[in-house]
C-alpha positions in Angstrom: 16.1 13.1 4.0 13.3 12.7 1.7 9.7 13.6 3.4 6.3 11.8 2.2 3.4 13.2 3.4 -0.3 11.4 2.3 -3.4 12.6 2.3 -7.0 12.1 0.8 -8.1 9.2 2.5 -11.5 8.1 4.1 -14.6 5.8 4.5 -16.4 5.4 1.5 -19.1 3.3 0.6 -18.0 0.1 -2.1 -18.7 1.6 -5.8 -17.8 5.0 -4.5 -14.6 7.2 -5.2 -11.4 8.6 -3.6 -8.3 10.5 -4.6 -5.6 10.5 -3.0 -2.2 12.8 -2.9 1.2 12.4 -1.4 3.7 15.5 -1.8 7.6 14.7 -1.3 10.1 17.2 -0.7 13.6 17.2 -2.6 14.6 18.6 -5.2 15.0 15.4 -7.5 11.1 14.2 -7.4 10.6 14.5 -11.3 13.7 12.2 -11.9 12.4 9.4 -10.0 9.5 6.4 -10.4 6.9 6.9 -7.9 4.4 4.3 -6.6 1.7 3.8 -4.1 1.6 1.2 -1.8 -0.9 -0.1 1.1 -1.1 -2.7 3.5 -3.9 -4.0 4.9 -4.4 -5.4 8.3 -2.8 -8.4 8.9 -0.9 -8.3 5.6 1.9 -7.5 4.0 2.7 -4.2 2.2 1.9 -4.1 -1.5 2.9 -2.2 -4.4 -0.2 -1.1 -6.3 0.8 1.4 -9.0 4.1 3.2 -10.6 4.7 6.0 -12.3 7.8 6.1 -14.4 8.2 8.9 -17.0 5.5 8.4 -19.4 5.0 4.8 -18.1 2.5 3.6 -15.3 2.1 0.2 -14.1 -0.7 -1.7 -11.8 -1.3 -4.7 -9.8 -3.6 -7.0 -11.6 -6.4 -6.2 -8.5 -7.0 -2.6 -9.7 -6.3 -2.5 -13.1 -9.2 -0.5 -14.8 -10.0 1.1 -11.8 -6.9 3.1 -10.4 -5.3 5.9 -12.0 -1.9 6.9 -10.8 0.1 10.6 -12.1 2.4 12.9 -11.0 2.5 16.5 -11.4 6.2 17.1 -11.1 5.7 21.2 -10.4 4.3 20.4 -7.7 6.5 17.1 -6.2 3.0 15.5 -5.8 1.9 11.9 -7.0 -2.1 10.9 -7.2 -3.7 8.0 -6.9 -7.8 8.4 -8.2 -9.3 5.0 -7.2 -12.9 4.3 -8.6 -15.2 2.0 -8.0 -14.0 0.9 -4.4 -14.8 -2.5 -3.3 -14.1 -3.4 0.5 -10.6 -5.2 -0.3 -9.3 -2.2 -0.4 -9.7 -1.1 2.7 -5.9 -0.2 4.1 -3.5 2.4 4.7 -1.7 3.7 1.3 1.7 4.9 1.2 3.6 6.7 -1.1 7.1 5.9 -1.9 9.7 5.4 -4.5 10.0 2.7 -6.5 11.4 0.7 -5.5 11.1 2.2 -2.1 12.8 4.4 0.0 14.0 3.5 3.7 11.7 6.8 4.7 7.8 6.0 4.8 5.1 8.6 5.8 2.2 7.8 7.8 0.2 6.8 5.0 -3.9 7.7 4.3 -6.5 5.2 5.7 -9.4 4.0 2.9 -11.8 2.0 4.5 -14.4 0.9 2.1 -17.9 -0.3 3.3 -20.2 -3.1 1.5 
C-alpha cells in the first residue's frame, strides 16, 4: 500500500509564500501523474495541480501563482504557492491522479488578510 506523507504547511500572511512536499513510498512513483489536492472547510475536495511527465496542469484559481514538480529520485512532489490569498486556506493533499483510495493526513495552509 502506497504511503503519502505532507508536509510544509502553515499560517502565512495573504501575499506571502509556502512550499509544500509530499514523499510517497513505492517503487513506481516516477511512472505515475501526481497532483495536489485540498479541501477547505465545509467543502468539497479539489484537484489543484498535476504533474504528468513533462506536463503540469492547474485549476483556473491558481494559475500563475502555483508551481507543482516532482523530483522522481526522491519519490517527492512540490507544490510552491506564491502570493497566498485567504481562499486558500485548507488542508492539501497529495495523491495520484486520478486519486488513490490511500490519502495522507494532508498539510494545513491557513492564510491571513
Amino acid at each position: 500500500q502506497v504511503q503519502l506523507v505532507e508536509s510544509g504547511g502553515g499560517l502565512v500572511q495573504a501575499g506571502g509564500s509556502l512550499r509544500l512536499s509530499c514523499v510517497a513510498s513505492g517503487s513506481i512513483f516516477s511512472l505515475l501523474a501526481m497532483a495536489w489536492y485540498r479541501q477547505a472547510p465545509g467543502k468539497q475536495r479539489e484537484l489543484v495541480a498535476v504533474t504528468s511527465g513533462s506536463s503540469t496542469s492547474y485549476v483556473e484559481s491558481v494559475k500563475g501563482r502555483f508551481t507543482i514538480s516532482r523530483d522522481n529520485a526522491k519519490n517527492t512532489v512540490y507544490l510552491q504557492m506564491n502570493s497566498l490569498k485567504p481562499e486558500d486556506t485548507a488542508v492539501y493533499y497529495c495523491n495520484f491522479a486520478p486519486p488513490g483510495r490511500s490519502w495522507g493526513q494532508g498539510t494545513q495552509v491557513t492564510v491571513s488578510s
